[in-house]
PAGU-175774 format. One record per residue: residue in one letter; x, y, z of N, C-alpha, C in turn. Coordinates in steps of 0.001 Angstrom, whole numbers, plus 500000, padded with zeros to 6 digits. Layout:
AXYZXYZXYZ
...
! end
This chain:
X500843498795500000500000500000500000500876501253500000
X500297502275499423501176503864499824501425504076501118
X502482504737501276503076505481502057502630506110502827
X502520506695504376501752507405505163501995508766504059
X500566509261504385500349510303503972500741510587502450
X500154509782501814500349509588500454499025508436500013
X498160508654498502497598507279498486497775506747496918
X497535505437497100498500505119495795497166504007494550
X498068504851493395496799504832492504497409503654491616
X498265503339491599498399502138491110499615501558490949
X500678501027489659501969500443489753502274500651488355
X503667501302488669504239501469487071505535499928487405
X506741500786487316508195499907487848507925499894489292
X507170501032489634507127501396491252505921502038491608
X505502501752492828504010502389492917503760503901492432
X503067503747491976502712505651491820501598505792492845
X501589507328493505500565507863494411501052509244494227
X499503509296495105499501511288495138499620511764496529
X500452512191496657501167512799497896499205513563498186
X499657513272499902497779514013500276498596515981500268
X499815516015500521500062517832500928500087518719500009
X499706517870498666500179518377497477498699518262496374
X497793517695497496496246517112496697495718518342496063
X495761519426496849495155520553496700495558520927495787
X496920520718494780497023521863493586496592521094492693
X495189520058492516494571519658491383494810518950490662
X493854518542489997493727517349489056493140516991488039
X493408516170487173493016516167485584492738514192485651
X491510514401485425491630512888484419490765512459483364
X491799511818482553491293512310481129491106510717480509
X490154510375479728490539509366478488488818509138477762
X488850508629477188488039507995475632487262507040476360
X485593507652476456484747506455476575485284504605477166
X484718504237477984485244503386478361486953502660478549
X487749504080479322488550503128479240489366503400480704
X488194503513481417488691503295483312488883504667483504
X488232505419483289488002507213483991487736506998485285
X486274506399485461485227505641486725485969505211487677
X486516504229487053487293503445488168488205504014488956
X489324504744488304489971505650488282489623506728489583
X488579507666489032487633508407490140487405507686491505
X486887506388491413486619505828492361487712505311493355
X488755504752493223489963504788493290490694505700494001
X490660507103493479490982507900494307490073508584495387
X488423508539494914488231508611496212488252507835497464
X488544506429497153488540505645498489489986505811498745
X491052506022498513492270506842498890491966508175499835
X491108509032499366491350510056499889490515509934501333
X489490508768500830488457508726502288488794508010503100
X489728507380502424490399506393503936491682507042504258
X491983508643503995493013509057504812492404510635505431
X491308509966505698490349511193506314489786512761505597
X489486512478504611489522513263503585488233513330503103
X487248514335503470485805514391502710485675514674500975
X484878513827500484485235513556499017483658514702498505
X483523514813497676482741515278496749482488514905495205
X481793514265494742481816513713493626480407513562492826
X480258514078491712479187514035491234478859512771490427
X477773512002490234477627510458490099476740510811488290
X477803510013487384476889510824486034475963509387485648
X476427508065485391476003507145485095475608506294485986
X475707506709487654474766506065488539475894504765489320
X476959505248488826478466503466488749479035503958489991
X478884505361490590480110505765491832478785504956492727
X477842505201492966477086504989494112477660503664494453
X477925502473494140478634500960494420479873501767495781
X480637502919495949481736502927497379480921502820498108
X479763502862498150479096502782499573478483501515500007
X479008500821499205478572498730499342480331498092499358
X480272496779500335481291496351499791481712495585498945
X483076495634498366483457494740497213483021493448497141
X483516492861495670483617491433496291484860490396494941
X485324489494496525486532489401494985486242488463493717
X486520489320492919486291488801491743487599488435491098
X487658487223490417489299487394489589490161488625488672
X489236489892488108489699490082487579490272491149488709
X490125491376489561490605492825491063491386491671491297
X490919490432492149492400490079492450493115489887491797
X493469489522490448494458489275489667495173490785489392
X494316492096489357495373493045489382495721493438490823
X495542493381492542495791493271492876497115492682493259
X497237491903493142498288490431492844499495491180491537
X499213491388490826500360492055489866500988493274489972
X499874494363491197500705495767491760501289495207493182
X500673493664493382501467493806495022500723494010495972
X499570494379496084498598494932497112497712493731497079
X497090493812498792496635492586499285495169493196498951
X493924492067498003492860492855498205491950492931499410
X491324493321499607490743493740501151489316494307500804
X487861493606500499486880494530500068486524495628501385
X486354496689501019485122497629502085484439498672501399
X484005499398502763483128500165502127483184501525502232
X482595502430502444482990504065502529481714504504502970
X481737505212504204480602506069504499480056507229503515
X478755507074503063478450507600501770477376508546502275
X476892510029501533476134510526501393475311510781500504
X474042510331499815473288510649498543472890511805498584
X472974512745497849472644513839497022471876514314496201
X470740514882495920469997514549494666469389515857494319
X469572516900493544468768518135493017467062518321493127
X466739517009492387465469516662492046464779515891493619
X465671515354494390465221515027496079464716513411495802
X465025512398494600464744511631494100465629510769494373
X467035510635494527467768509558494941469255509701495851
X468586511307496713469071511675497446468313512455498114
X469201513371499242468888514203500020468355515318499002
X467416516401498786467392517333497949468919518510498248
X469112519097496950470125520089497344469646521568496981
X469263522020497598469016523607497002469520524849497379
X469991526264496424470180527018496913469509528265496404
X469681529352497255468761530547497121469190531208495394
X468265531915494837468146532739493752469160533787494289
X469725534603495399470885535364495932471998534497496360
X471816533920496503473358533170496602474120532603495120
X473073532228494324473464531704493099474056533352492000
X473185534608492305473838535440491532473680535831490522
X473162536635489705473264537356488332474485536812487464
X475302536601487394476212535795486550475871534576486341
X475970533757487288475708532325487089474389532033486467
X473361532913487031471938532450486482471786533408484887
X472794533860484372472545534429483166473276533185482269
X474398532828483206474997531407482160473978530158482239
X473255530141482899472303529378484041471370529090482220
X470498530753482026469561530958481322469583531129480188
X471549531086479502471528531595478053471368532477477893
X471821533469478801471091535152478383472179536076477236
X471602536535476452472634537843476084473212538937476745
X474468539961476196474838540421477001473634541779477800
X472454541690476867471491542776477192470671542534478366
X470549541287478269469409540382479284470304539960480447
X471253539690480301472201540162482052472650540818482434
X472659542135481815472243543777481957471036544076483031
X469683543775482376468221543481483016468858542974484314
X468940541751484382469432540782485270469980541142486407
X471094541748486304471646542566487673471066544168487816
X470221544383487084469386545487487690468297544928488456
X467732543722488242466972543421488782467668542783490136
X468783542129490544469394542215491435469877543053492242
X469961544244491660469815545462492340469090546015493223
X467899546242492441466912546711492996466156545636494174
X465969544535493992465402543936494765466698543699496420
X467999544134496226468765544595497458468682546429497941
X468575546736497068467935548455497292466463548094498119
X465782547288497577464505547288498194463929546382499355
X465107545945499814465810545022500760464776543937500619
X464624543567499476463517542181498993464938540816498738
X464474539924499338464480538608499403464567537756498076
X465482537360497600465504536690496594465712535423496777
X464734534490496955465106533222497404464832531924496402
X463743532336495544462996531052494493462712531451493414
X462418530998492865462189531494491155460828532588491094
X459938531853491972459017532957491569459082534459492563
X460095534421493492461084535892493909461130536566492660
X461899535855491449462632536156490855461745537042489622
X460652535813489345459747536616488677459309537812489139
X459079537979489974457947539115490573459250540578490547
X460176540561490842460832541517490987461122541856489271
X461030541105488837461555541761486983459957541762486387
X458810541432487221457575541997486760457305542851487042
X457931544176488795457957545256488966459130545891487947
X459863545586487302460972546121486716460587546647485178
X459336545184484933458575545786483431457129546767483805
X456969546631484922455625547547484977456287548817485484
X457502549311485771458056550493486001459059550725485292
X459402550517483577460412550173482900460602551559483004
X459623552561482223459990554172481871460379555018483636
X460136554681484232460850555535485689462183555190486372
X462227553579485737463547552611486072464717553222485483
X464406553757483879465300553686483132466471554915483173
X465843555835483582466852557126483926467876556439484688
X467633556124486060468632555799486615469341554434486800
X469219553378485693469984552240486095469765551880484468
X469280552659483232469950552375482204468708551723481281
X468164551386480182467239550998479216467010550363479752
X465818549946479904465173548775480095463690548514479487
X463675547423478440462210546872477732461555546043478213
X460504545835478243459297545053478419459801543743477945
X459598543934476789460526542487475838461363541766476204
X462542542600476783464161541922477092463301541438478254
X462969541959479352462010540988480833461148539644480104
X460919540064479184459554538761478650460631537581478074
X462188537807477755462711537178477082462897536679478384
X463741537257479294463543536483480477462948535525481295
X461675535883481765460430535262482027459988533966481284
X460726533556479805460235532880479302461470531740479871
X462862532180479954464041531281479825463292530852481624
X463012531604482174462486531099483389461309530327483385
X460812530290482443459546529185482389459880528071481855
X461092528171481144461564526529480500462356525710481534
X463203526769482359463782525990483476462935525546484314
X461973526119484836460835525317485360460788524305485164
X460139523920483765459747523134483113460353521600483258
X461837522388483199462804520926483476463157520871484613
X462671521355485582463036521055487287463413521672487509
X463952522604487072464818523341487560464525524343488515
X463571524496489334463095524934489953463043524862491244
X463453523316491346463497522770492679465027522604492955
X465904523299492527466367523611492946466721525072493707
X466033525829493502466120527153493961465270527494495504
X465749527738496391464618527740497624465166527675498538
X464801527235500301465311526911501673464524525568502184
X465424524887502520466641525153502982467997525167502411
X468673525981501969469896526009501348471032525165501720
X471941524501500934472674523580501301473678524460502385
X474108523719503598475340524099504248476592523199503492
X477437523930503287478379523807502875479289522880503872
X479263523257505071479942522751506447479284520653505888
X478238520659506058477359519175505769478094518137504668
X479124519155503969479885518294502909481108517896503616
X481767518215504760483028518289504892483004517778506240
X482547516522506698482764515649507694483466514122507652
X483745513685508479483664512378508381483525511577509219
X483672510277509135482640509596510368482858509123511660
X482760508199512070482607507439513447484532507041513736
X484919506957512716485950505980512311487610507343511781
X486962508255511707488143509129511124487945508892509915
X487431508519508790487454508455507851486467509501506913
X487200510146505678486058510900505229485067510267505016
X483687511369504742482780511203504213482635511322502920
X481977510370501830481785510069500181480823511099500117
X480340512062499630479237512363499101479089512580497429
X477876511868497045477667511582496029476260511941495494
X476490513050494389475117513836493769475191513080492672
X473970512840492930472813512212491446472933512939490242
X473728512225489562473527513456488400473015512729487175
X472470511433486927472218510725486148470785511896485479
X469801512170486100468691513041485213468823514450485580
X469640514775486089470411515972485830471340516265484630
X471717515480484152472420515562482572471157515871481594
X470325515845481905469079516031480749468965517363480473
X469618518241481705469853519569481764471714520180481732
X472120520294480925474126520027481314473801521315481422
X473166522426481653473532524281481737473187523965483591
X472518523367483587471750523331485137473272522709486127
X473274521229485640474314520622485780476273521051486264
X476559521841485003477356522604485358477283523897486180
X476198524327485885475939525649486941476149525548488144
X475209524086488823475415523725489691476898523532490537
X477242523164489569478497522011490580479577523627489982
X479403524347489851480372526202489761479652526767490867
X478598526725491072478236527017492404478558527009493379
X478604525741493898478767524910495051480858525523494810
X481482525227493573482460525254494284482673527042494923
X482141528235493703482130529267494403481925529596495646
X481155528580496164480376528602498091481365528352498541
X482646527372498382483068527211498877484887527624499086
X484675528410497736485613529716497885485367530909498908
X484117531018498721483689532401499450483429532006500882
X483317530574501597482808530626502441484029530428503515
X485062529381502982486126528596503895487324530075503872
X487744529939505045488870530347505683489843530543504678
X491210531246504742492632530981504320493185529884505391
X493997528737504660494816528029505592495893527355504856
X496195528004503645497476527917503618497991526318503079
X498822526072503374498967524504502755498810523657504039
X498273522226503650497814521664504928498932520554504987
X498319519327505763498763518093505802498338517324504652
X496911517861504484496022516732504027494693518097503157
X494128517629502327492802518555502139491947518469502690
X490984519502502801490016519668503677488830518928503372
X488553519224502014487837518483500499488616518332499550
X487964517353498427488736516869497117487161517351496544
X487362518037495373485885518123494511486310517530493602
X485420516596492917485239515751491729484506516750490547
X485359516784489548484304517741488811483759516739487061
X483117515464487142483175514896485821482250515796485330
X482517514907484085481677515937482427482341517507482805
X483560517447482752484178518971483085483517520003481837
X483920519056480534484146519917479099482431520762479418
X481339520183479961480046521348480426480036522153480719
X481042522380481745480912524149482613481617525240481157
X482845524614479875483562525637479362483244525724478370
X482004524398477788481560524799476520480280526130476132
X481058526871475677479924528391474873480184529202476115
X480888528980477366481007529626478240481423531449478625
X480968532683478228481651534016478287482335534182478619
X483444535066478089485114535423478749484726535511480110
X484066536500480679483809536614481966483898535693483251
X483050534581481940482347533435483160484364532629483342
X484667532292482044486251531732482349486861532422483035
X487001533535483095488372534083483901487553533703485195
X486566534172485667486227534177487099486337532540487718
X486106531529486563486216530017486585488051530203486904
X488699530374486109490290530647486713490450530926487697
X490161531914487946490412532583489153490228531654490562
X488584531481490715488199530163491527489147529570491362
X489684528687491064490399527100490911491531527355491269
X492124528434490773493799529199491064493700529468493074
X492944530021493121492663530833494921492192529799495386
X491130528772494945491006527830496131491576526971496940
X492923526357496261493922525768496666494196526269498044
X494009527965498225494682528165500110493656528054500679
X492437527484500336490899527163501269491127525647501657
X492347525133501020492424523627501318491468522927500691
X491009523264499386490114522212498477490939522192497304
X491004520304497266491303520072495800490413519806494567
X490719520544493328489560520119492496490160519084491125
X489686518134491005489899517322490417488839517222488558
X489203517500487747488489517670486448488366516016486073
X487037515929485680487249514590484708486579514656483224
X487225514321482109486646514384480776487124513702480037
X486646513687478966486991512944477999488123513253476909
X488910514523477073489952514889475818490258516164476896
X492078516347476978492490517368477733491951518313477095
X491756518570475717491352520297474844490266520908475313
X488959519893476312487919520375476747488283521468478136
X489518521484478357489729522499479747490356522930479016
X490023524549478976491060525935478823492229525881479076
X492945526546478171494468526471479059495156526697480125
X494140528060480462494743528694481607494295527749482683
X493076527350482672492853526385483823493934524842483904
X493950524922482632494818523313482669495984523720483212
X496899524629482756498601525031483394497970524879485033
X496975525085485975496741524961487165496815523344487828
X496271522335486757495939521151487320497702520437487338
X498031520084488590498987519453488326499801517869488579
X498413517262489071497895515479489306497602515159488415
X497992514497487208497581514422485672497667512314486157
X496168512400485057495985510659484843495009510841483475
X495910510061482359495722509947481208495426508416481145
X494337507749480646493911506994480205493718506814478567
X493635506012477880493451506226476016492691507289475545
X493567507371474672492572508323473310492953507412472769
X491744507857471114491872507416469894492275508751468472
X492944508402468151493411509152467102492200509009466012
X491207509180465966490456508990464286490186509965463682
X490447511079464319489893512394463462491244513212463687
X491394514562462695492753515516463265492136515783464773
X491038516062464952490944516651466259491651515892467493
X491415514801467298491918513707467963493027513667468269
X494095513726466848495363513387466786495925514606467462
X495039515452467416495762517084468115495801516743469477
X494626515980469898494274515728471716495497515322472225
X495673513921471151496772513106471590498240514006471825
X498617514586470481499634515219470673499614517026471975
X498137516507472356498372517904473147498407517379474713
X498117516170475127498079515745476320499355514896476173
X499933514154475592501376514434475430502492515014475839
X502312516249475481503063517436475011502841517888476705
X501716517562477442501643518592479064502297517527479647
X502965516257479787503842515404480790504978516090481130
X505520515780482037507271515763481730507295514652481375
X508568515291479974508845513962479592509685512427480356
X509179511331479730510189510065480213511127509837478759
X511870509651478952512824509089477971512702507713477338
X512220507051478716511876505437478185510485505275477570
X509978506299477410508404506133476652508047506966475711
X507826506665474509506716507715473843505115507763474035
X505524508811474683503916509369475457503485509167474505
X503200509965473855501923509907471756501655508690471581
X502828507946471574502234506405470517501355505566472007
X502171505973473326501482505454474639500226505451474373
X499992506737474833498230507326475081497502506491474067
X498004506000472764496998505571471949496931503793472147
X497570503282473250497878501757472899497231501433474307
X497379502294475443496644501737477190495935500860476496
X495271500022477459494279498842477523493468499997478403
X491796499181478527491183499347479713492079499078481477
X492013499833482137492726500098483721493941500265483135
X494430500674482515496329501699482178495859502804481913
X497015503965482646496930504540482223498534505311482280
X498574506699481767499721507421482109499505508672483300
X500646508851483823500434509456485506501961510066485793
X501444511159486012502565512356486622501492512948488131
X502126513198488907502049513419489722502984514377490581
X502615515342491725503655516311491793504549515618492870
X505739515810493191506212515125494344507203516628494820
X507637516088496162508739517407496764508316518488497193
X508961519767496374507998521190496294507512521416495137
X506992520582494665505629520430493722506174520251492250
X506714519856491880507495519735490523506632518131490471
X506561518363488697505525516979488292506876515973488504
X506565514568488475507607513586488539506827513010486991
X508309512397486314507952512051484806507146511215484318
X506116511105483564504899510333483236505602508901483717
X504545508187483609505136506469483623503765505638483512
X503955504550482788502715503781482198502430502906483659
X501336502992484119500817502661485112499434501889485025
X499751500411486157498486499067486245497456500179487429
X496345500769486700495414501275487957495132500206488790
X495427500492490252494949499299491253493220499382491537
X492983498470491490491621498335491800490486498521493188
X489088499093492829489157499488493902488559498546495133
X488013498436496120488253498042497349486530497928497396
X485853498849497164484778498972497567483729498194495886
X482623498711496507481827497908494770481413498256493658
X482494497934492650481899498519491129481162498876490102
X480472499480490387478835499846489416477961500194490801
X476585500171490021475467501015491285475356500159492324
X475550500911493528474607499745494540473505499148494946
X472169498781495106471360498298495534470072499496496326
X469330499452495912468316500542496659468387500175498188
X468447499570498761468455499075499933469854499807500439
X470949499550499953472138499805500659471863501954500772
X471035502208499298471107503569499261470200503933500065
X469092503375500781468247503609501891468507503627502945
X469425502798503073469875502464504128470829503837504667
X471877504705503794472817505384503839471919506505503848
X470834506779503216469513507918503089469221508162505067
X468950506299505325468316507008507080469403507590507846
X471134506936507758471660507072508418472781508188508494
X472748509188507300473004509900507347473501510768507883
X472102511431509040471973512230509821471619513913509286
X470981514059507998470104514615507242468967514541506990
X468076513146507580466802513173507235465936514204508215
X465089514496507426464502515798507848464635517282507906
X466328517513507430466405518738507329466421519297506201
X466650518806505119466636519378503984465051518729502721
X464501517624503751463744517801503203462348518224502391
X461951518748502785460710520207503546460991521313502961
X460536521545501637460992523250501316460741524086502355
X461319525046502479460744526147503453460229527385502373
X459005528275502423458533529574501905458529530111503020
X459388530920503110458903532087504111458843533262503499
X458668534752503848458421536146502957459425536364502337
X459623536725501394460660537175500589460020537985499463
X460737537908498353460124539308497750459130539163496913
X458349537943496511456720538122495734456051538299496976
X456069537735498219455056538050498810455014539843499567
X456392540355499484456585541403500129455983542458498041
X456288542466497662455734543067496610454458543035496140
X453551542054496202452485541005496439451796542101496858
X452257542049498123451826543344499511451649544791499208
X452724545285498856452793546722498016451818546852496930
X452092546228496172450871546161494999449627546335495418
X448940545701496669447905546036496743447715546865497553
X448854547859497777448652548361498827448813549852498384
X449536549908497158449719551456496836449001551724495695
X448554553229495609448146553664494547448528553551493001
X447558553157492547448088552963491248449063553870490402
X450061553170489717451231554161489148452130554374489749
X452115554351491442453115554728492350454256553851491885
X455554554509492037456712553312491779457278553642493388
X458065552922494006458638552758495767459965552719495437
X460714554162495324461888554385495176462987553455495722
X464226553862494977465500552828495563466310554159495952
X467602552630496654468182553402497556470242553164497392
X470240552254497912472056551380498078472493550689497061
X473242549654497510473809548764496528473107547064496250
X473888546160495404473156545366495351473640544196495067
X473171542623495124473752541543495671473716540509495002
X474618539663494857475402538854493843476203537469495078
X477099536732494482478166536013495392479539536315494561
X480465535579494929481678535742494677482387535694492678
X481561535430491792481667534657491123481391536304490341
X479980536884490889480081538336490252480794539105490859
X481451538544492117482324539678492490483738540203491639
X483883538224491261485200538733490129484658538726488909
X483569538791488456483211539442486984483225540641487434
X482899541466488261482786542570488442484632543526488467
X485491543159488627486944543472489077487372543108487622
X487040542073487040487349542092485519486542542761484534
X485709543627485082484974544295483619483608543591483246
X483384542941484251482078541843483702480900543069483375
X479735542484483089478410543658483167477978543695484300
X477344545084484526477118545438485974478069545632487079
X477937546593488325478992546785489016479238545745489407
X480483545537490378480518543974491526479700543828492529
X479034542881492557477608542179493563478228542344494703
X477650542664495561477669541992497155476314541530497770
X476276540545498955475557540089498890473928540678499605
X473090540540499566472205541144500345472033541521501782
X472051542288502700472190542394503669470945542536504398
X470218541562504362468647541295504606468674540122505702
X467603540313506393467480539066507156466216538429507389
X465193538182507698464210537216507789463033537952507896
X462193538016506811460443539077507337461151540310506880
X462037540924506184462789542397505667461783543373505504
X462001544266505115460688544543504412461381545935503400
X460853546509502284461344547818501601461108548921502964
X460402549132503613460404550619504609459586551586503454
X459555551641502226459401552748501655457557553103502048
X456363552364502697455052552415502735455125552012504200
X454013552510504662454221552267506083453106551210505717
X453102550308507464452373549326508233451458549813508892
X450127548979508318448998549104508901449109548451510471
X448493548334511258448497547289512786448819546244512378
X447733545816511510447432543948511306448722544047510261
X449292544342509767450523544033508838451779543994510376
X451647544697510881452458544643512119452778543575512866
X451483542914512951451167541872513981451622540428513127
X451328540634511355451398539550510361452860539252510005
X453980540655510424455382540636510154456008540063511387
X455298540068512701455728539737513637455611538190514109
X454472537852513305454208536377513406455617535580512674
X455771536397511259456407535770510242457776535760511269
X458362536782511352459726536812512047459899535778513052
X458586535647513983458614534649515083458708533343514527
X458127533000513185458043531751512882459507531148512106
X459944532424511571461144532387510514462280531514511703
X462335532415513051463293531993514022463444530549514184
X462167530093514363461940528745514970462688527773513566
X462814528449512435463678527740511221465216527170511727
X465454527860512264466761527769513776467904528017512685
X468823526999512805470190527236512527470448527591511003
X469496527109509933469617527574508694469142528598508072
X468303529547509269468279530735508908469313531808508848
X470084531417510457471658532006510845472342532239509824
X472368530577509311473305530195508341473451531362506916
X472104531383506858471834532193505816471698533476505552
X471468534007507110471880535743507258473416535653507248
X474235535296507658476178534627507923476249534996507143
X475841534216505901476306534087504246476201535357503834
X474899536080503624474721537636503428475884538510504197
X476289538307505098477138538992505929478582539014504716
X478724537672505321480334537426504692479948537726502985
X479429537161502393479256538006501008479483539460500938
X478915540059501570479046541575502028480292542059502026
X480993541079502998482507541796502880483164541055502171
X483142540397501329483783539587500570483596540650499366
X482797541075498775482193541768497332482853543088497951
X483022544010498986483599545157499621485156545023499064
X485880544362499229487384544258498925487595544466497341
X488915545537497346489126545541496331490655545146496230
! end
């Protein structure tokens, strides 16, 4: 087996592994339809979870869910077992299910303000005019200290934005009826495809990913992404999200022992295909800075050309599995994932990459003070735990024991801004528009579109807290007594309300820095 504090991915002349102090500056793994990506993935996460290391991994074909069952030996694991040297040993991995849709996991959702005017314009396909709209309407609904929490928040504030287009427009710039309706519509198709349920409270804690168990060992967590691919804008949005949360949320700490998290990022080539300059650099940026939060992010795809360059010069845990040369595009892949090893002398990488079997692959890895060590054709060791899906039972089983049931499952509605506008509407004279005031709120992701020139100033996050209200119309009694109920009831939401004023906080000063 590897070395303390090291875990080892398989056997060239000599074991290869990935140093854990060095996990954090990233990872690439790459090869051609069936030829041990999966395994591969899987592999290293039971490495990283059996050296106490909370994993993150998104599940595309339904094959990761099997770490959370145990192995069983079969000839073809022990026989590679047996040829790297390693004794096989089946187990299992404390697992978490995950699920957008709340279907073969825990549900995962997060607020319409935490997700951001950037992301939900890459989210929606918008032009550069309609995420213009977009962060005005993010604007205003933090000027109007309204609540952006669910989609139909979302509507209602860009339906005050088209019924006050001509008073809007002096001060925050054109705005049409049309460009909102173009909107409104990209928001009715996401609906359509679920996408809806993801937007709401209780919002994921971020902290809930980064435990591990009884035993010292990380925790697996594993999102459903099998009918989530039916949506790849949703898909990738998602999993840029989550890692932005967790740029913006974790500490500086510098280089560790070990990582704090490993993020799995498969079907990478999703988040960069048609993607805006904007959205890449701020994607750079993330991946470059997260490394001192102590998260490693790990890419998986099918051809190195699908990651940007600038992001690829970052990844520096490289595992190449086959290509096929059949097209120039191909032959370019080959000669371009190649061309990123240090070289070995005793191998031609090019003619390599095209000859692996299924479980070979090629592997550089950083060793020392971080310098790659030279490719070398490597037997992937096999993994420990069980290969393909596991059993509804075993995933029920990991569903009760969790220690999530019940909290995330229960949307929460509490007031936010259709029902606080809702209110106004019927409450003011017709024509009246309810002036603005401050600034307005985004997460980290527009903070660095915003420092690079993105559209719209840089977001910060809302500085609102539970039952808000605009101030601009006063309170009748019974509205008094109806805000006071809400606030009282909001409390009793307990710790994920905190959670979620925190976030507004630290967004706040996070988007403040220049």
């Amino acid at each position: 087996m590897a070395d303390d504090g090291a875990i080892l991915i398989g056997k060239s002349w000599k074991p290869e592994t990935l140093l854990l102090k060095l996990a954090n500056r990233h990872g690439l793994v790459t090869g051609a339809t069936g030829t041990g990506k999966t395994v591969t993935l899987q592999v290293l996460a039971e490495g990283f979870a059996r050296e106490g290391v909370p994993v993150f991994a998104a599940d595309i074909k339904g094959d990761l869910s099997g770490i959370a069952a145990p192995g069983d030996s079969k000839p073809p694991f022990l026989k590679r077992a047996e040829e790297i040297g390693v004794k096989y040993e089946p187990d299992q991995f404390t697992t978490v299910f995950w699920d957008v849709f709340g279907e073969q996991g825990h549900p995962v959702r997060a607020t319409i303000s935490e997700m951001g005017p950037l992301l939900l314009a890459r989210l929606l396909d918008l032009n550069e005019t309609q995420e213009g709209v977009l962060n005005i309407a993010f604007r205003i609904a933090d000027e109007q200290k309204l609540l952006l929490l669910d989609l139909k928040d979302l509507r209602a504030i860009l339906g005050f934005i088209a019924e006050n287009a001509k008073d809007l427009t002096t001060k925050y710039g054109n705005v049409t009826s049309q460009t909102v309706g173009t909107i409104q519509r990209a928001l009715l198709v996401l609906e359509n495809q679920k996408g809806d349920l993801f937007f709401g409270e209780p919002a994921l804690e971020i902290s809930d990913l980064m435990r591990t168990d009884r035993y010292g060992r990380g925790i697996v967590n594993i999102m459903a992404a099998d009918k989530l691919m039916a949506n790849p804008r949703l898909y990738a949005t998602f999993l840029l999200w989550l890692l932005s949360e967790l740029f913006e949320q974790l500490p500086e700490v510098g280089d560790l022992d070990k990582p704090k998290l490993v993020f799995f990022f498969d079907e990478a080539h999703l988040l960069f295909n048609g993607a805006p300059k904007a959205l890449l650099t701020a994607v750079e940026q993330v991946v470059r800075l997260i490394r001192s939060k102590g998260i490693g992010v790990y890419f998986v795809t099918q051809n190195p050309l699908d990651i940007p360059e600038t992001v690829l010069a970052q990844l520096g845990n490289r595992v190449q599995h086959a290509l096929r040369a059949f097209t120039p595009r191909d032959q370019k892949a080959v000669k371009a994932a190649a061309e990123t090893f240090r070289q070995n002398p005793k191998i031609n990488t090019a003619e390599a990459i095209m000859h692996l079997a299924v479980g070979e692959a090629l592997i550089s890895t950083l060793e020392g003070r971080g310098s790659p060590t030279v490719v070398e054709r490597t037997l992937i060791a096999p993994p420990m735990a069980q290969v393909g899906p596991c059993s509804a039972q075993i995933r029920q089983q990991a569903l009760t024991e969790s220690g999530f049931k019940g909290k995330y499952d229960t949307m929460i509605d509490r007031e936010s801004a259709y029902e606080e506008l809702m209110s106004r509407k019927n409450m003011a004279p017709e024509g009246e528009v309810v002036e603005a005031s401050t600034t307005g709120g985004g997460g980290i992701l527009d903070t660095i579109g915003g420092w690079l020139g993105g559209s719209g100033a840089p977001q910060q996050r809302p500085k609102t807290g539970p039952g808000s209200r605009g101030g601009a119309l006063p309170q009748s009694m019974a509205e008094k007594v109806l805000t006071s109920a809400a606030r009282s009831a909001a409390t009793t939401i307990g710790r994920q309300v905190g959670t979620a004023i925190l976030r507004g906080v630290l967004g706040s000063m996070m988007g403040g820095k220049r």
